[in-house]
N, C-alpha and C positions, 0 to 999 in steps of 0.2 A: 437540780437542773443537770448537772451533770451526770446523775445517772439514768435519767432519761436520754439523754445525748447519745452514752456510749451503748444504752440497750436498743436503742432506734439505730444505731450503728451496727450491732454484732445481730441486729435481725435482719435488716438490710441486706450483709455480705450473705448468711443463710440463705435467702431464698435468691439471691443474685445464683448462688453455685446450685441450688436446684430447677431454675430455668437456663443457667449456660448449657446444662447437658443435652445433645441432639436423642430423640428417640432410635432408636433401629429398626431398620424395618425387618418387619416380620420374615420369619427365614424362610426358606421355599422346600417344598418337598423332595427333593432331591438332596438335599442337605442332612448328613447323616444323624442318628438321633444323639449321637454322643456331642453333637455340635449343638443341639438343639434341647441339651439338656442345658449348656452353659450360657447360651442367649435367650433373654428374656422377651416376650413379648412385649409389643410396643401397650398397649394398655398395661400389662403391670407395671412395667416401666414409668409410665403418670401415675399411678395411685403409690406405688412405694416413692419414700423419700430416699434419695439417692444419698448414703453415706460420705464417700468421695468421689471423686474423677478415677481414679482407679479401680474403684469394684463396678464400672460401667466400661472401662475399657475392653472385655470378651464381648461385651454386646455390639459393640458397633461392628461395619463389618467396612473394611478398606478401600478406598477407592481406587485401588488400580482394580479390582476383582469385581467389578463391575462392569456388564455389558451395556452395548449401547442405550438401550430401554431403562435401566440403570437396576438390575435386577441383579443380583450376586452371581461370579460363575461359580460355575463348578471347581474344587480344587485337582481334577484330572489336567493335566497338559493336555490340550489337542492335538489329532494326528495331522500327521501331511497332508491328509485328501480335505478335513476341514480347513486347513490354514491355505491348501490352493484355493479352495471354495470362497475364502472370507477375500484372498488376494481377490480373488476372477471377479467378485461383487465390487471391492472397491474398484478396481479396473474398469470395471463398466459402469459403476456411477460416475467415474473422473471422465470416459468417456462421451458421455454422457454431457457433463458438464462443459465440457470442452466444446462439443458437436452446436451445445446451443448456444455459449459463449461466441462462440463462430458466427452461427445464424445468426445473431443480435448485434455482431461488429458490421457484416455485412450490410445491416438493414442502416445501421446507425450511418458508416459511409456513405449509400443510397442517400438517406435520406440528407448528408451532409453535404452530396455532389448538389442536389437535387437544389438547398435552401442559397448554397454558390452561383450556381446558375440563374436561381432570382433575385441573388443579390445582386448578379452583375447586370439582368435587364433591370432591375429599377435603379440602379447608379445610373444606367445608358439614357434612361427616362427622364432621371433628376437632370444629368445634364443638357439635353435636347429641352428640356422646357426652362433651363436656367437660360440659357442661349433665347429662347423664344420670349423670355420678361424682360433681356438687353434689347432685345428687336424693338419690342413693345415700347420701353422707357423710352429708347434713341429717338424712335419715330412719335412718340407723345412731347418729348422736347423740339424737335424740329417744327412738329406742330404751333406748337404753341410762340414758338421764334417768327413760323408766318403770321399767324394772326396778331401778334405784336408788331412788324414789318407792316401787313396791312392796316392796324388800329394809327400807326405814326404817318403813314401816306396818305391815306383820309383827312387825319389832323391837320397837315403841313397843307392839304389843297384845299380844306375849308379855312385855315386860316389865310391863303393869300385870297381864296373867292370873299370873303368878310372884307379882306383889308383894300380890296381892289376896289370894290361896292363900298366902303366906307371916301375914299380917295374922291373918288368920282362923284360922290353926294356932296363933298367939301370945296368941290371948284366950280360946282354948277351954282352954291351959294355964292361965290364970292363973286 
């Protein structure tokens, strides 16, 4: 059991460190062949088994030295007229950004005065018809105050017309 354990172990770590390695990518032509004798292609790179971390370290190629597209530069410094060049481009995409950033505050404003201004007619509206459901209730109670008023004045006169007509029926017997 146990050495099955440790052989399922020490084959494990193996091919754990022959997929931690990142391939390289393939070098570009521009890249001298003295460079290009010492980086492997990325398909030999999968079919050989990689010895260490170390005899793959000239293949890889660093990521400062990479341009935007992520493609290796060149190892010349650039001149001043490309470094104005690359300034004047970002300058104008931050321009850029800036110019629509703008447009899109101003519309968002716009559109923030815009949703202010309806909020403040329908508060105006909530309230004028809050007022108009106290009109309503006030004068639904008063209402109903009369017709209680009149349902007790009716009462109080048919009970004296009964009790008068009852009265007068009792002495006409006697």
């Amino acid at each position: 059991m146990r050495v099955v354990v440790s052989s399922l172990l020490g084959f494990s770590l193996i091919c754990s460190t022959a997929w931690a390695v990142e391939p390289a990518p393939a070098p570009t032509p521009a890249v001298a062949p003295a460079a290009q004798a010492t980086t492997a292609t990325p398909s030999a790179q999968q079919t050989q088994k990689p010895q260490t971390l170390a005899a793959n370290k000239p293949g890889t190629v660093p990521a400062a030295n990479l341009d935007a597209n992520g493609l290796p530069l060149e190892a010349k410094p650039l001149t001043a007229e490309q470094l104005a060049k690359n300034k004047a481009v970002q300058d104008a995409k931050v321009k850029a950004l800036v110019k629509d950033q703008a447009t899109r505050l101003q519309q968002l404003e716009k559109a923030n005065l815009d949703a202010l201004s309806q909020n403040q007619e329908l508060q105006l509206k909530n309230d004028s018809l809050g007022v108009q459901v106290q009109v309503l209730q006030s004068e639904r109670s008063a209402q109903m105050f009369l017709y209680g008023a009149a349902t007790i004045a009716v009462g109080v006169l048919l009970g004296f017309l009964i009790a008068s007509y009852v009265y007068t029926k009792r002495r006409r017997q006697w």
